[in-house]
KEDO-271613 format. One record per residue (C-alpha): x, y, z. Coordinates in Angstrom, 1 decimal. Layout:
BEGIN
{{X Y Z}}
...
END
This chain:
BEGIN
{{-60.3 -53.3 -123.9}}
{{-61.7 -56.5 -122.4}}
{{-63.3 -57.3 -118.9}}
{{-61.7 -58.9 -116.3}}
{{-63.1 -60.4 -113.3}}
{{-61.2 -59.8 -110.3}}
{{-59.4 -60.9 -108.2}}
{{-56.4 -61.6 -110.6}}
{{-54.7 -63.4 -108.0}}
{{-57.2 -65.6 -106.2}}
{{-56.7 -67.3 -102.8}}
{{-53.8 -65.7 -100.5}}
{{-52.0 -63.3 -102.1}}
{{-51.9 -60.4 -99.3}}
{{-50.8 -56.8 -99.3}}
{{-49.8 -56.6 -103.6}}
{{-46.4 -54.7 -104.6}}
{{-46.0 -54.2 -108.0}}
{{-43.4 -53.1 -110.5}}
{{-43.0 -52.8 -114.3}}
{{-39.8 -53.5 -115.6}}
{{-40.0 -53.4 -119.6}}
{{-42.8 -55.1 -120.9}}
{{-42.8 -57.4 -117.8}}
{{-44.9 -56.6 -114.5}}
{{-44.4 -58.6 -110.8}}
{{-46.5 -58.6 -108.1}}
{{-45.0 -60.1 -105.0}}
{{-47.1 -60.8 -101.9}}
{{-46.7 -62.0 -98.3}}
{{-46.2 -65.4 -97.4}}
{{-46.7 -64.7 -93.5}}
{{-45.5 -68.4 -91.7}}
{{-45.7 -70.2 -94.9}}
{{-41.6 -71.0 -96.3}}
{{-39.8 -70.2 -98.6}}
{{-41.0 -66.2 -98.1}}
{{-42.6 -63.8 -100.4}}
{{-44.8 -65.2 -103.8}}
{{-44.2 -63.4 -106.8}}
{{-45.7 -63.9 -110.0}}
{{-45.4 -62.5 -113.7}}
{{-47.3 -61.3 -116.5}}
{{-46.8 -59.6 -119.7}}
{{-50.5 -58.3 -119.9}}
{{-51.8 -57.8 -116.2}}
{{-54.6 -59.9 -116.6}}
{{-52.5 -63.7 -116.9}}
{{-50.2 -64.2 -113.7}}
{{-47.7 -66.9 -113.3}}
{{-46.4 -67.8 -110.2}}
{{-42.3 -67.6 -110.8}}
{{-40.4 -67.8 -107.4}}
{{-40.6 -67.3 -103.8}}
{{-36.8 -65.2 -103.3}}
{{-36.3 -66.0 -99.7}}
{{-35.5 -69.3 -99.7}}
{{-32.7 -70.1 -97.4}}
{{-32.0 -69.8 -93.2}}
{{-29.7 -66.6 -93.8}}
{{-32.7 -64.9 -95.4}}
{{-35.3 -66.1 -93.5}}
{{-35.6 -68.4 -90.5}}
{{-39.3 -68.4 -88.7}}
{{-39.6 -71.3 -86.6}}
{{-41.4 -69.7 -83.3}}
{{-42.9 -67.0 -85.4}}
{{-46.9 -66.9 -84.3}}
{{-49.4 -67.8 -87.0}}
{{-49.7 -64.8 -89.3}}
{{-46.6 -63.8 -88.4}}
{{-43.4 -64.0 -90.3}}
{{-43.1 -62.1 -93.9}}
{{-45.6 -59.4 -93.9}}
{{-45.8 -57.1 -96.9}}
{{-42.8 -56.9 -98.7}}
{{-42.2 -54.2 -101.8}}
{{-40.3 -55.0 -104.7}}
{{-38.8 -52.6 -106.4}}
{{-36.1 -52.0 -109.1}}
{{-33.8 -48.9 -109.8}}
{{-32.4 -49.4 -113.3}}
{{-29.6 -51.6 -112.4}}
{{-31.2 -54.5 -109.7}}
{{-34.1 -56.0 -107.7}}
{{-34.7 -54.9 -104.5}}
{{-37.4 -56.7 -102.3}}
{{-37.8 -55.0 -98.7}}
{{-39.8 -57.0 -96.2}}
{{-40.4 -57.6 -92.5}}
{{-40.0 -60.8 -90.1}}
{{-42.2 -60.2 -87.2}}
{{-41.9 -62.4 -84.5}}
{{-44.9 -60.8 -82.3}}
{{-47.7 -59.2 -83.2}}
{{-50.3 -59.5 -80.6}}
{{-49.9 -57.5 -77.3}}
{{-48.8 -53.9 -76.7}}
{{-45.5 -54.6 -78.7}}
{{-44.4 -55.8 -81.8}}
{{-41.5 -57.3 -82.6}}
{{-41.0 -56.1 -86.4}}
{{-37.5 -57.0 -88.1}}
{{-36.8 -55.3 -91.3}}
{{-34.6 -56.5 -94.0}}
{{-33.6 -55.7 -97.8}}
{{-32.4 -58.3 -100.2}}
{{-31.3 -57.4 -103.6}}
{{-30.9 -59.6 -107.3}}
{{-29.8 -58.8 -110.8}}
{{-32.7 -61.2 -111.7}}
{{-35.7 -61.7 -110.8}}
{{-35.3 -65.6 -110.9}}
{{-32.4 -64.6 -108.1}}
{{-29.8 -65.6 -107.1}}
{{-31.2 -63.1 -104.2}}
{{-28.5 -61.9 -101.8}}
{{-28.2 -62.7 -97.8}}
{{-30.3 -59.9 -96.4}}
{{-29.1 -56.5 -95.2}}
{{-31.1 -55.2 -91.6}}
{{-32.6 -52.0 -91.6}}
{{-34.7 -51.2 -88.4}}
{{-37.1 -52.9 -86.2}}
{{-39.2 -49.6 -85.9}}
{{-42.6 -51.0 -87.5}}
{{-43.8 -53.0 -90.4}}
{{-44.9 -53.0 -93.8}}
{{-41.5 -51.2 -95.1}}
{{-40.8 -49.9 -99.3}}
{{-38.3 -48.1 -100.8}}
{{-38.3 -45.6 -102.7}}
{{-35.7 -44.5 -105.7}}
{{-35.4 -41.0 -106.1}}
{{-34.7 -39.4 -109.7}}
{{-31.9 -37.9 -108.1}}
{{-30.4 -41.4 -107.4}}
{{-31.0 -40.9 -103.3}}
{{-33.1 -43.9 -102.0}}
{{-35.8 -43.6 -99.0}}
{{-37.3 -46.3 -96.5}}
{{-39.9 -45.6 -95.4}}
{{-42.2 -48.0 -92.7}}
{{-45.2 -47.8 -90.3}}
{{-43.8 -46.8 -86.8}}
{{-45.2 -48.5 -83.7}}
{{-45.8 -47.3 -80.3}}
{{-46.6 -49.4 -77.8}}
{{-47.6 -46.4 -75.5}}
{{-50.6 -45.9 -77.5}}
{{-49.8 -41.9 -78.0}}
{{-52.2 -41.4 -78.9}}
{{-52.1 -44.6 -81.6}}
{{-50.4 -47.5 -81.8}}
{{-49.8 -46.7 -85.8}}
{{-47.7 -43.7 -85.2}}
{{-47.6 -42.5 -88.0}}
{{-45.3 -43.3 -91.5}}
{{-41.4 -42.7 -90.7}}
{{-39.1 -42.1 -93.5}}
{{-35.3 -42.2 -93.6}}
{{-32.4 -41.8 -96.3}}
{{-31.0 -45.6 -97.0}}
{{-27.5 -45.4 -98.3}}
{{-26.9 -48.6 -100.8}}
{{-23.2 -48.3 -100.4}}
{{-22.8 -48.8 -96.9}}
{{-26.1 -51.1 -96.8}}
{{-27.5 -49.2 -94.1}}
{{-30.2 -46.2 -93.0}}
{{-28.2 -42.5 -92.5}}
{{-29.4 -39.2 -91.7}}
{{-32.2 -38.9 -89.6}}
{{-36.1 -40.3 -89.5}}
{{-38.9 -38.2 -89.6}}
{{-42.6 -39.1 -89.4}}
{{-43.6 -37.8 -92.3}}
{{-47.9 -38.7 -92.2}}
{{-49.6 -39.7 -89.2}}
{{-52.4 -40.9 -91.2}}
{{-56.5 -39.4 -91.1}}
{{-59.3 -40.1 -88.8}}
{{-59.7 -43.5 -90.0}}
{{-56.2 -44.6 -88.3}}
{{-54.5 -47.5 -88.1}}
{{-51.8 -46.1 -91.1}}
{{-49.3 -48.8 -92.8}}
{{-48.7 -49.9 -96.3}}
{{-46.9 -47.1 -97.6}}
{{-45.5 -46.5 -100.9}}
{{-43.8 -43.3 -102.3}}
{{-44.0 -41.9 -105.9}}
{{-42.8 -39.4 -108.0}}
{{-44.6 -37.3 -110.7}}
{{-44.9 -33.6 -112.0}}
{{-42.3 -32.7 -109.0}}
{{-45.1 -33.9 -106.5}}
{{-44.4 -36.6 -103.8}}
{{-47.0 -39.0 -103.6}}
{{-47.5 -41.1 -100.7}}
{{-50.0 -44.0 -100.5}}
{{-51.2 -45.7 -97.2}}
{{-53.3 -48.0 -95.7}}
{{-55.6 -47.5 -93.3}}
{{-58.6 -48.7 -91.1}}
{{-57.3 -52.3 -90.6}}
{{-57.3 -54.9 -93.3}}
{{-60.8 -56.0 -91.8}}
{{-64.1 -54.2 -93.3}}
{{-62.9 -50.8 -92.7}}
{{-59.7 -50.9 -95.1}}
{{-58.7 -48.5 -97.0}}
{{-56.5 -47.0 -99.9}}
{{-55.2 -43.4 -98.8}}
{{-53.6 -40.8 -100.9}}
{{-51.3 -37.7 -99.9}}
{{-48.8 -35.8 -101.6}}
{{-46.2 -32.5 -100.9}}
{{-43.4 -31.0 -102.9}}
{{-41.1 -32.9 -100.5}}
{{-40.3 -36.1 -99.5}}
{{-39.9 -35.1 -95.7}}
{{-43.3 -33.5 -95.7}}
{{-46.1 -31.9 -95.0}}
{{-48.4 -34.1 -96.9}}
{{-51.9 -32.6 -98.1}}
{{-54.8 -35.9 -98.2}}
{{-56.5 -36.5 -101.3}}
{{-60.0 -34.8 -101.9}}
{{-61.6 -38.0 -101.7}}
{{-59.6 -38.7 -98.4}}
{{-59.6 -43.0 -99.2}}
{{-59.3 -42.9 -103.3}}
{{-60.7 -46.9 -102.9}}
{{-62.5 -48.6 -100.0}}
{{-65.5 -50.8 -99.5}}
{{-66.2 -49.8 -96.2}}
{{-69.0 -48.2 -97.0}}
{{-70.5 -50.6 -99.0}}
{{-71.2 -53.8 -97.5}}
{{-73.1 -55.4 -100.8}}
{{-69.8 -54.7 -103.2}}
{{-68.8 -57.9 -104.5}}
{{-65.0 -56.5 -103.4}}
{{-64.6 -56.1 -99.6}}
{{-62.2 -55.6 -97.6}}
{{-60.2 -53.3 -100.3}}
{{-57.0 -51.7 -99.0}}
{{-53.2 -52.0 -99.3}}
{{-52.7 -51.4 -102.9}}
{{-49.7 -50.4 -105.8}}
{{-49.4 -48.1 -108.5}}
{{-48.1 -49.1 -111.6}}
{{-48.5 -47.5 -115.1}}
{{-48.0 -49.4 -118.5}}
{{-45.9 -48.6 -121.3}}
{{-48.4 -46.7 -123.2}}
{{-49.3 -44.7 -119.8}}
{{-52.4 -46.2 -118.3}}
{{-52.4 -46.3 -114.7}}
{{-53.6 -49.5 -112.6}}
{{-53.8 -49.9 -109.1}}
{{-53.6 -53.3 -107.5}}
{{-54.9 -54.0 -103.8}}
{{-55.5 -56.6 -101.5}}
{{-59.4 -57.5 -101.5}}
{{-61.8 -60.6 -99.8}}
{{-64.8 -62.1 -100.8}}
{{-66.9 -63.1 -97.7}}
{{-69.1 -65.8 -97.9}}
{{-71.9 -66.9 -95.8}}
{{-74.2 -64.6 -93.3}}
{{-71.1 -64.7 -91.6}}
{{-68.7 -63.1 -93.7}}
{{-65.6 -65.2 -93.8}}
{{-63.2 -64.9 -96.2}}
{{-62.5 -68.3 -97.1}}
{{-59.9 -67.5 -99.9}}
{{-58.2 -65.3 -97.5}}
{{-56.6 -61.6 -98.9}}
{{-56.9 -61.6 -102.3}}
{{-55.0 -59.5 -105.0}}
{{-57.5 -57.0 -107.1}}
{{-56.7 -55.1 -109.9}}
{{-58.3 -51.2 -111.0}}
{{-58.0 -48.7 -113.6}}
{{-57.0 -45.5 -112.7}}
{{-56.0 -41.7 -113.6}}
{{-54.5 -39.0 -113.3}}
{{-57.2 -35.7 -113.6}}
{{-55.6 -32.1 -114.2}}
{{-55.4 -31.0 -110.8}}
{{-52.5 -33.8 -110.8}}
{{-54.4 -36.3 -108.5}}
{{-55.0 -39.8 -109.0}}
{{-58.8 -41.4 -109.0}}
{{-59.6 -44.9 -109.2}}
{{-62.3 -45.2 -112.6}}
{{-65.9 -45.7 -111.0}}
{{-64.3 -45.7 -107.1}}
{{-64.0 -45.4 -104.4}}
{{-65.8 -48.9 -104.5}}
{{-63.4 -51.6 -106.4}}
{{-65.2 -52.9 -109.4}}
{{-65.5 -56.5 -110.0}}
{{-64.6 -56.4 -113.7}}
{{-62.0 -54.0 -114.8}}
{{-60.2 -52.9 -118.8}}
{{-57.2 -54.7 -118.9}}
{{-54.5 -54.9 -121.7}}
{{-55.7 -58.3 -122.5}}
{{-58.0 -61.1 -121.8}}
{{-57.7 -63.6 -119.0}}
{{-57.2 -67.3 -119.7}}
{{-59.6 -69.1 -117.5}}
{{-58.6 -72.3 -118.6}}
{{-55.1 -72.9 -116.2}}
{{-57.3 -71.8 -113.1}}
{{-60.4 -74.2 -113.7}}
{{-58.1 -77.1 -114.9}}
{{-57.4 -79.9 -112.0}}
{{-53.8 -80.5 -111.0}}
{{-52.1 -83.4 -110.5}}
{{-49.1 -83.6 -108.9}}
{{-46.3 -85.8 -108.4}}
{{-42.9 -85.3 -106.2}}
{{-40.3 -86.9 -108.7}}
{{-37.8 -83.3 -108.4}}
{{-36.0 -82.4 -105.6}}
{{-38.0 -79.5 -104.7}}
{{-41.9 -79.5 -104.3}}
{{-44.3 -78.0 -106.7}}
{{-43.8 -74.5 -106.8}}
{{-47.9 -74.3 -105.9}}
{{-46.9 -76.4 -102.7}}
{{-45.1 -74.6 -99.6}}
{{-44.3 -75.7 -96.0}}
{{-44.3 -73.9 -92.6}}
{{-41.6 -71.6 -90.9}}
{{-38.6 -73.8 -90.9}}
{{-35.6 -73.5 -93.6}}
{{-34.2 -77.0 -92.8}}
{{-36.9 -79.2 -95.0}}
{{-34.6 -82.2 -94.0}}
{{-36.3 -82.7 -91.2}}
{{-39.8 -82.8 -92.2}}
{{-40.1 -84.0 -95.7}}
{{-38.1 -85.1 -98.9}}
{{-39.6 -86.0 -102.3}}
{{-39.1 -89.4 -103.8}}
{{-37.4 -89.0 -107.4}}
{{-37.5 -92.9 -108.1}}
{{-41.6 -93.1 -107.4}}
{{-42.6 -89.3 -107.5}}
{{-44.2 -90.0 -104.0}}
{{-43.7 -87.1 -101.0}}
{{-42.0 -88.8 -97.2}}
{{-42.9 -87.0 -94.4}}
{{-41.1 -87.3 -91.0}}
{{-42.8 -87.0 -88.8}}
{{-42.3 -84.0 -85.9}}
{{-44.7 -81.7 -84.0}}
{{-48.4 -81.1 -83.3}}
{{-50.6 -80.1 -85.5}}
{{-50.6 -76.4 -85.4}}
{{-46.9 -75.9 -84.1}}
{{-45.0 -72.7 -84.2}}
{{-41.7 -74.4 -84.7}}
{{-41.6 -77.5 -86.6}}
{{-44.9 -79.4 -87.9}}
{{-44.6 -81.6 -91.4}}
{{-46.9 -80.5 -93.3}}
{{-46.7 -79.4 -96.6}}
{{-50.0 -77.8 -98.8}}
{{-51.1 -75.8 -101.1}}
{{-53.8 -73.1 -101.5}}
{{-57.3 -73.0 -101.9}}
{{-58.0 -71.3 -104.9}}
{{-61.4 -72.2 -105.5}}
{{-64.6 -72.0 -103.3}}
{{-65.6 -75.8 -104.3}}
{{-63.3 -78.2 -104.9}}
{{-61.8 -81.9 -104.3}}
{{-58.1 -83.0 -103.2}}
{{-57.1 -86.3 -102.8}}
{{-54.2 -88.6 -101.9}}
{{-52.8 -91.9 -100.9}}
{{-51.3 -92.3 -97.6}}
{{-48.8 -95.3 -96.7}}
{{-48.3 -95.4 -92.8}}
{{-47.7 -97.7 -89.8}}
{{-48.5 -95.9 -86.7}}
{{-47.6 -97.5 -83.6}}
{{-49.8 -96.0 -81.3}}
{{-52.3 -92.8 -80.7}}
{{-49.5 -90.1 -81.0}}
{{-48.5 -90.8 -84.2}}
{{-50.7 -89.6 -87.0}}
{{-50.4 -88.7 -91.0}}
{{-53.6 -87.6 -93.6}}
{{-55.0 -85.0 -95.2}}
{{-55.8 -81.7 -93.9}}
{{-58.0 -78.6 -95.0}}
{{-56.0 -76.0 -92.9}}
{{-55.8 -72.4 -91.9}}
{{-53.8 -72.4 -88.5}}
{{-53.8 -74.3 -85.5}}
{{-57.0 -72.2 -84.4}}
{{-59.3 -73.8 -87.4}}
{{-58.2 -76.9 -89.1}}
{{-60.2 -80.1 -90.3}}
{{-57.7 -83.1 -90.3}}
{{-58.5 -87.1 -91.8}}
{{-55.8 -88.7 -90.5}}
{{-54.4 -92.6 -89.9}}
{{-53.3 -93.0 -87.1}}
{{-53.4 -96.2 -84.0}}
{{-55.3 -96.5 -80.8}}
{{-52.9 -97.3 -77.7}}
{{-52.9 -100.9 -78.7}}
{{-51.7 -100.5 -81.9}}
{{-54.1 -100.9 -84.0}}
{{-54.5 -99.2 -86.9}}
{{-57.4 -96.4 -87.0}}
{{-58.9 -93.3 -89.2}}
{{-59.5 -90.6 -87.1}}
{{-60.6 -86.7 -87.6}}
{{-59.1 -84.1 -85.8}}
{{-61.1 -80.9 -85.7}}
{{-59.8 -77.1 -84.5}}
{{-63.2 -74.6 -85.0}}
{{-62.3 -71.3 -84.4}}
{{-60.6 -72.4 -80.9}}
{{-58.7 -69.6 -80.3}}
{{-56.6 -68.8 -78.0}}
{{-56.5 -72.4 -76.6}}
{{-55.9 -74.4 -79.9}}
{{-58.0 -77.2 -78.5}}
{{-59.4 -80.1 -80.1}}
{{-63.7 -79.8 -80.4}}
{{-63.4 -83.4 -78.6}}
{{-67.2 -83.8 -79.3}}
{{-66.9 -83.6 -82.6}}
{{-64.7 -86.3 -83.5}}
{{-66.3 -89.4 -85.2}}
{{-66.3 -93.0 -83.4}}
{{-62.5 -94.4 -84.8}}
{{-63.1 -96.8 -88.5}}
{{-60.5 -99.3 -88.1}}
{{-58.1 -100.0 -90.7}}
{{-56.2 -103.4 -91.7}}
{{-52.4 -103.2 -90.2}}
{{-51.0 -102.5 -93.3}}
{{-51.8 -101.5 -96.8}}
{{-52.1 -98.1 -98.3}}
{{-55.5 -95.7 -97.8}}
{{-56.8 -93.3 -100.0}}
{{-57.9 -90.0 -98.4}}
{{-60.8 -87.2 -99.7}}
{{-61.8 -84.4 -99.0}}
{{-64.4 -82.4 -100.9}}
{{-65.4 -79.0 -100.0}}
{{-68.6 -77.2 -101.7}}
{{-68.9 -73.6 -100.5}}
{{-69.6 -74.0 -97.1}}
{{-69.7 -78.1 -96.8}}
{{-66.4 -80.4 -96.1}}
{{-66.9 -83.6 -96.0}}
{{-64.1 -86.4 -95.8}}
{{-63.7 -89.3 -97.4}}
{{-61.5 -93.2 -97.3}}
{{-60.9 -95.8 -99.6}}
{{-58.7 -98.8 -99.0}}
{{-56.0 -100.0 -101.2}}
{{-57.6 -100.4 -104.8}}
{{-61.2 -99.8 -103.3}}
{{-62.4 -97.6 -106.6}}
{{-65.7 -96.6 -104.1}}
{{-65.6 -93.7 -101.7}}
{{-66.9 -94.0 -98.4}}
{{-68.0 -91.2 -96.6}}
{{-66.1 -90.0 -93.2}}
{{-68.0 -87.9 -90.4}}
{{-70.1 -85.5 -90.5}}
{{-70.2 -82.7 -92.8}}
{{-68.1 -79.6 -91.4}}
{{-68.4 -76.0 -92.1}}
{{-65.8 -75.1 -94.4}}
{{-65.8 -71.3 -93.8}}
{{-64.3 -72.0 -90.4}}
{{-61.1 -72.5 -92.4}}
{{-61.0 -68.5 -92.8}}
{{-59.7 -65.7 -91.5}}
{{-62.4 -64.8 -89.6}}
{{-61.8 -67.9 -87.5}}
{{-58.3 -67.4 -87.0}}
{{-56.5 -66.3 -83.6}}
{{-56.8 -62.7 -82.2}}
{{-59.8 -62.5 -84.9}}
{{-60.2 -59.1 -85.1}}
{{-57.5 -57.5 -87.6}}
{{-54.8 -60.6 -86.7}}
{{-55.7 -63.5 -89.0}}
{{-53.8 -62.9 -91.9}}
{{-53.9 -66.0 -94.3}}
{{-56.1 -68.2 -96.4}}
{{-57.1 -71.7 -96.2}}
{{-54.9 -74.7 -97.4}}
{{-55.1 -78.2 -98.6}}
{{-52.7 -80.4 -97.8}}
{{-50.5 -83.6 -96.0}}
{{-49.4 -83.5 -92.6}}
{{-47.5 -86.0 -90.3}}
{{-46.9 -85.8 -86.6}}
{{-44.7 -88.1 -84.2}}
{{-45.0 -87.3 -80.9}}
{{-43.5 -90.3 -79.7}}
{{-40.5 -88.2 -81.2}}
{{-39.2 -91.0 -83.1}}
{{-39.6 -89.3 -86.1}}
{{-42.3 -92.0 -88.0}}
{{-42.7 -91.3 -91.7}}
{{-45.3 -91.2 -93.5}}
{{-45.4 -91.8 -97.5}}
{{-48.0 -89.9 -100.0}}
{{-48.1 -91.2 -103.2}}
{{-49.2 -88.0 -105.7}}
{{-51.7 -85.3 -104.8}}
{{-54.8 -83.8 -107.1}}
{{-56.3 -80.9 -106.9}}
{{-59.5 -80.4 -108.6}}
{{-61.5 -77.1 -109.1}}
{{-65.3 -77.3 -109.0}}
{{-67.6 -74.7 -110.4}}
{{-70.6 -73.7 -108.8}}
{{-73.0 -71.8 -111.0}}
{{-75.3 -70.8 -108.1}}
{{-72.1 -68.7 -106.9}}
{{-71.7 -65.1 -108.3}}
{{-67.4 -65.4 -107.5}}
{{-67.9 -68.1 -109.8}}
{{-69.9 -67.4 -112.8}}
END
């Protein structure tokens, strides 16, 4: 069987579900504050992923505006019982504090390319929810339960509870079913079924440097549960020099011809200071079943970096640049915005010219409604670039390019005017600010000004740890350079707010347009290209 490098999902793609239905598998992740909710992609081979749709897509599904950054969807399982889809997945609306405001919902599909139905509430108990179909057609949701008391944890424990899919709702009565080991902190769960044995799989030690895969199993589904012999059947925590850290939160799923893979969420630090640039990545390992009916990960508990997979990977889609245009009435599916379901208000693509409008709205790093509208970093090097056609009026009006994580750690190019009208280039620049969200004032460059009108070109190329910006004016074919060089690993999750287990995402590229004059200026991008760079010095990248 051939190698494959992991991770098979690069850049944000958080807390993997899979499923197998035929000779198709799906992997949907969480999307967090990023709209529409939940990625999922597909492959007929496990090693060559497509992304296909993101289900919840509407304001009766899903409706974040106010939701905190790395709040929103958090790890949603999709599952299917013979007859439809079902993807299960939680809203949460606060997450730092002593309490946790965790909304869970089910939405169901006779296809995976939807139509997906208007959601069905289940509890608000905790997070990180499944379902589970029983071969004796009884369903179980289960979810982490919180506890705000801290009694002795905050992670409770895993609760499960009978769902009944003709009256849409939970009956019969909850039971913690695992309170997790000594490493705490236990979510992520997902139930199996196999040689009459109950399997339950958890998460646990934070999805920091002390994650963890943990597996259980009893006779029954209510319990008691006895841990696996290896306690964590895949980690990294104690192994700081694996090339996978941060391994934890993973799926089983077994092939038609009865292999068994598990996929996980995984980072790759960069630097001395080990930031996870790409974000939570999705992994992929080999596993199987021994005679005393257990499942081991092949060469674990440490995730390997190249794994057997059905297939060979195609490199070629991920290295190849991409250049987009906005000529369709929705974006690129690679492109997604933040929190809100009405997109009328802060962007609409240009069918007649293929350019992108955005109106403008709130500050950079809003929790309600901020135009901007980006894609991921996939790559640890690489170039974006785009036009930008705008008329500011004066200093709170501003439009450009922006390498962006949340409104903690963002580098922003942007046009914008100085209180006299005139038209300027200006960086804005949020390093790891948390919890103000301030401005590094001293950093910002003395303002380039611009003619009144005309279009600009805007730059930015990052090269492992280096971002620098760049400008050109109308058909200028020579880049100037803008600023100083920045530290790209600020745009990481490390850097994020409440940094310890609470910064959730990946880094973006992207436009962005604020007004906050409220007058809603717009601001017009003409195309946007994406360009992968490799760097042989890099071992992600080799």
């Amino acid at each position: 069987m051939p190698l494959v490098r992991n991770p098979i999902l690069p850049g944000f793609n958080a807390d993997p579900s899979i499923l197998r239905v035929g000779s198709d598998y799906y992997i949907a992740t969480s999307t967090f504050e990023w709209y529409p909710g939940v990625q999922i992609h597909q492959s007929t081979d496990l090693a060559n992923w497509t992304l296909i749709t993101r289900p919840l897509s509407r304001a009766a599904q899903l409706d974040m505006r106010g939701d905190p950054d790395s709040c929103g969807v958090w790890a949603p399982c999709l599952t299917h019982d013979g007859n439809k889809f079902y993807l299960v997945y939680t809203d949460v609306k606060r997450k730092d504090g002593s309490f946790k405001d965790t909304h869970n919902y089910i939405v169901t599909a006779d296809s995976i390319s939807g139509p997906w139905s208007d959601p069905i509430y289940t509890n608000s108990s905790g997070f990180d929810p499944s379902l589970f179909h029983d071969d004796d057609g009884k369903k179980y949701f289960v979810n982490m339960l919180w506890d705000h008391r801290k009694r002795p944890h905050s992670f409770a424990g895993i609760a499960c509870q009978e769902f009944d899919p003709v009256q849409n709702k939970l009956v019969g009565p909850r039971k913690n079913i695992f309170a997790g080991t000594d490493l705490a902190l236990v979510e992520g769960p997902h139930v199996y079924k196999r040689n009459g044995w109950y399997y339950l799989l958890t998460a646990e030690g934070g999805t920091g440097y002390d994650h963890a895969v943990t597996f259980c199993r009893s006779r029954s589904i209510w319990g008691p549960y006895e841990v696996h012999p290896q306690k964590h059947i895949l980690t990294s925590k104690d192994h700081p020099h694996a090339a996978l850290q941060r391994a934890g939160h993973g799926d089983i799923v077994d092939t038609p011809d009865g292999r068994t893979y598990l996929v996980h969420l995984t980072g790759r630090p960069t630097t001395q200071l080990r930031r996870c640039v790409l974000g939570r990545e999705t992994a992929i390992q080999e596993a199987y079943w021994s005679d005393d009916d257990w499942l081991y990960i092949k060469n674990g508990p440490v995730p390997s970096l190249y794994v057997d997979l059905p297939a060979e990977r195609d490199e070629t889609p991920y290295w190849s640049p991409k250049s987009y245009t906005f000529s369709d009435p929705n974006l690129p599916i690679d492109f997604q915005w933040l929190r809100t379901p009405d997109t009328s208000r802060i962007f609409r693509t240009n069918p007649s010219d293929g350019s992108l409008t955005l109106i403008g709205r709130e500050s950079t790093g809003s929790w309600f409604e901020q135009a901007l509208v980006a894609r991921r970093q996939e790559h640890f090097s690489y170039d974006a670039e785009t036009t930008i056609d705008f008329s500011p009026e004066d200093e709170r009006q501003f439009a450009g390019l922006t390498a962006y994580y949340c409104r903690f750690n963002f580098f922003y190019l942007t046009v914008s005017a100085h209180n006299d009208g005139k038209r300027e280039l200006l960086i804005q620049a949020s390093e790891a600010s948390w919890p103000l969200g301030s401005l590094n004032l001293q950093r910002l460059l003395q303002p380039i000004s611009l003619p009144q009108e005309g279009k600009v070109k805007l730059k930015v190329s990052v090269r492992g740890r280096a971002l620098q910006f760049y400008y050109a004016l109308g058909g200028e074919q020579e880049w100037k350079k803008v600023g100083p060089v920045f530290d790209a690993s600020v745009v990481s999750d490390e850097c994020g707010g409440h940094q310890a287990h609470g910064s959730f995402t990946g880094a973006f590229v992207g436009v962005a347009c604020s007004d906050l004059n409220g007058t809603a200026k717009e601001a017009r991008f003409e195309g946007f290209v994406y360009t992968p760079v490799r760097d042989p010095s890099d071992r992600y990248d080799v």
